[in-house]
C-alpha positions, 0 to 999 in steps of 0.5 A: 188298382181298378175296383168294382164294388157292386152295392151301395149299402152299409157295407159297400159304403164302408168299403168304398170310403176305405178303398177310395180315399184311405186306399187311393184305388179307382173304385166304381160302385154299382146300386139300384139306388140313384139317391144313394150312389149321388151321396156317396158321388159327393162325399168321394172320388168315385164313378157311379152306376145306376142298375142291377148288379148282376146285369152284364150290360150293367157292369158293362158299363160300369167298366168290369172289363177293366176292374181288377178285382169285383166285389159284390156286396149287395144284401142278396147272396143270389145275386152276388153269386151271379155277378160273380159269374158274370164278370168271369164269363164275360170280362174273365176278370181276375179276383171276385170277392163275394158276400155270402150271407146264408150258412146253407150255401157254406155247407158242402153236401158232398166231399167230391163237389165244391160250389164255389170254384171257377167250374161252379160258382167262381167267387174267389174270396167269400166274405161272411159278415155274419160269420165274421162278427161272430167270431170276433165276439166269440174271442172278446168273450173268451178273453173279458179283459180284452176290447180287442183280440186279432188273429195272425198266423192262422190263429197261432199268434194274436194282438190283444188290446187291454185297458190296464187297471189297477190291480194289474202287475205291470201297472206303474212298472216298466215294460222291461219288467215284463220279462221278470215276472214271465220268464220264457214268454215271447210278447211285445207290446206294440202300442200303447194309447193315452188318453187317445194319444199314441204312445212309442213303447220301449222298455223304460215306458212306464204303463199307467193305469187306464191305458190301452195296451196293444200286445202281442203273443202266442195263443197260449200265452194271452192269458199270462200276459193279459194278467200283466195288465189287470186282475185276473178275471173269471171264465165267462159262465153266464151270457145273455144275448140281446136279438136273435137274428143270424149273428145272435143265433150264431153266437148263441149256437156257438156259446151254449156249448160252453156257457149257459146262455139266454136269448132275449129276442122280440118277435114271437114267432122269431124267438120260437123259431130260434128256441127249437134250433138250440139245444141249451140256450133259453130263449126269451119273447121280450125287449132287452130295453125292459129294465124289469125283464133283465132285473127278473134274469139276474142281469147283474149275475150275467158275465157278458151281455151283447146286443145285437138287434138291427136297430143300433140305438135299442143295441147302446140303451139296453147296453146301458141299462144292463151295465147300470144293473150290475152287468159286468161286461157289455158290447154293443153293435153299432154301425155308426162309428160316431156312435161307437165313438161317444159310447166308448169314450164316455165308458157307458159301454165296454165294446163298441163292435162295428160290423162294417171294420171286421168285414173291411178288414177281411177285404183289406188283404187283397187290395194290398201290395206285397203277400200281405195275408193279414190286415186288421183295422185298429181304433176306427181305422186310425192304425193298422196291424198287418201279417207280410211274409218275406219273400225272396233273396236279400238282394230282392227284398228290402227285409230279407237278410237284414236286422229290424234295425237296418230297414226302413221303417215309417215312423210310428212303425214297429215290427213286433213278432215274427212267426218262423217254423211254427214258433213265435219269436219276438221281434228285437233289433238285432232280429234278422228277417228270413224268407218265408217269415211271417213279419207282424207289424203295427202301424199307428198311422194307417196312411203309412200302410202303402209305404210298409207294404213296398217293402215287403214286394220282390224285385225279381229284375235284381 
């Protein structure tokens, strides 16, 4: 596939690794930035040019007429918008995906006018960094057992990643067990990790304390199933939020609804600013890195704590020192998956939340082949759970009509739910796949995607 990436910052960066050398597409990548666009030239297979994104003899010649899809990814929402306009107006190029920072431009003022349309501003698929990272916060708060909670199925069924621990039912017991102690709940674990090694889950797999377990279940079943894997722990009552920039003051808005919620934010005229647009939250003028401060807000009492400033190493240290203090949870942003890495590996950090693999994961869904709705990037891009609806008769798919256990799966490979007239069905062997089946699979090897998705794809000539 022929892709434009139009900005070379972290999250263009991020996209055009992922599209060029996970994804094996023609990417082009668009920045002011010479020095930027060089580096990226030397680590990757890609085309590079120099200007702005939203010039039409730049994307010109940066080859619009010939890009399937545009992604505009550039730190201005105002450009993004005009790039998106100018390569449908002048190359009518098909798919234009654009970043959408601010929330003024999400708000519609009238229920008879859209902004974003082919008439008005034609972005076809808007992502939303900020909006995006605070949701996934939001769900890791919701569940505090979990690192990991995906939506599929517009929400109605979910991937939960859970380190078991002791105390745990399922802990040291076979997963087959898992059916006696929830009779009439529909989940499948879908992968289990090691010591960093994957494991292939069956029903005699024992689960062993410190694993991490990926499952899958309906909504409304997490919790039960979450219990299977660790104590039951309590609901999140006290969060403190380190940093009060868009994700912060999102997150804050979000929370203080429910929880009693403090704000620790280091500019003076920022914390103001932001202390008169919430209602209940307490906003603090201070460095979350200030072992007195978080000592004199009873950080040892506090459910969650999650950094969120611009600078990644203050986000790992105050994320340190509020776990040292008695925190019982803390997450951290962080934009360097080697710091992510280090942090979660050496168990100073509970979650390591990397803006760039949400973002890219909602990219993911339409570069793939096949009606592939869902594409959630799993353990630093190493694996991959996608939703594929099954399209078509059984002598034009490779999965309609057939048993999970006649089609031909990558290695490492499960299918492990189905949605199907608004029920979750776990997926057995004997299962048969029928059209319009919401199919969730995992994939313990990302580079095995390409071959899933085939299977997914209708062969009208048959």
């Amino acid at each position: 596939m022929n892709i434009l990436i139009l900005g070379a910052g972290q999250v263009g960066s991020t996209a055009a690794y992922q599209l060029a050398r996970q994804e094996a597409n023609e990417v082009t990548i668009v920045d002011t930035d010479a020095a930027t666009l060089r580096d990226l030239q030397d680590r990757l297979d890609i085309r590079t040019v120099v200007g702005h994104a939203a010039y039409p003899e730049v994307l010109q010649r940066a080859g619009a007429k010939n890009a399937e899809i545009v992604i505009a990814l550039t730190s201005s929402d105002e450009v993004n918008m005009v790039a998106c306009q100018v390569a449908y107006t002048f190359f009518g190029t098909a798919t234009k995906i654009g970043r959408i920072r601010s929330a003024e431009y999400l708000r519609s003022i009238d229920k008879e006018h859209e902004l974003f349309a082919q008439e008005a501003v034609p972005v076809d698929v808007l992502i939303a960094p900020e909006q995006l990272v605070t949701e996934y916060i939001e769900e890791l708060i919701h569940f505090p057992g979990a690192f990991q909670v995906l939506d599929f199925a517009d929400g109605r069924v979910r991937l939960v990643g859970a380190r078991a621990l002791s105390g745990g039912l399922l802990v040291d017991q076979q997963i087959k067990s898992l059916n006696e102690h929830i009779p009439g709940v529909e989940t499948r674990i879908a992968a289990i990790y090691r010591q960093g090694q994957n494991i292939v889950p069956d029903g005699n797999t024992l689960i062993r304390q410190d694993d991490e377990v990926f499952f899958i279940a309906a909504r409304d079943d997490i919790r039960l199933v979450m219990n299977e894997m660790r104590r039951p722990e309590d609901t999140v009552r006290r969060v403190t939020i380190a940093g009060g920039g868009n994700i912060g003051f999102r997150l804050a808005r979000r929370l203080e609804k429910t929880s009693q919620v403090k704000v620790i934010e280091r500019d003076k005229d920022r914390a103001r600013m932001i202390s008169e647009r919430l209602s209940k939250a307490i906003v603090l003028h201070g460095d979350a890195a200030d072992e007195e401060l978080l000592l004199e807000e009873n950080i040892d009492s506090a459910d969650v704590f999650v950094s969120l400033t611009n600078a990644e190493e203050a986000n790992i240290l105050s994320a340190m020192l509020a776990k040292r203090l008695g925190c019982k949870k803390v997450m951290a942003l962080i934009n360097r998956p080697a710091y992510a890495d280090l942090v979660e590996e050496s168990a100073t950090i509970d979650v390591a939340i990397s803006p760039q693999q949400v973002t890219i994961s909602s990219l993911l869904s339409h570069v793939r082949r096949g009606d592939v709705v869902k594409v959630h990037s799993l353990r630093r891009g190493q694996a991959e759970a996608i939703e594929a609806i099954a399209h078509g008769t059984p002598s034009q798919s490779s999965v309609v009509g057939r048993r999970i256990d006649e089609i031909e799966l990558p290695p490492g490979t499960t299918i492990d739910a189905i949605y199907r007239d608004n029920e979750v069905l776990q997926a057995h062997h004997d299962t048969v796949i029928e059209t319009d089946d919401h199919v969730i699979i995992f994939i313990t090897d990302r580079r095995q995607s390409d071959v899933v998705e085939r299977l997914f794809e209708v062969d009208v000539e048959l």
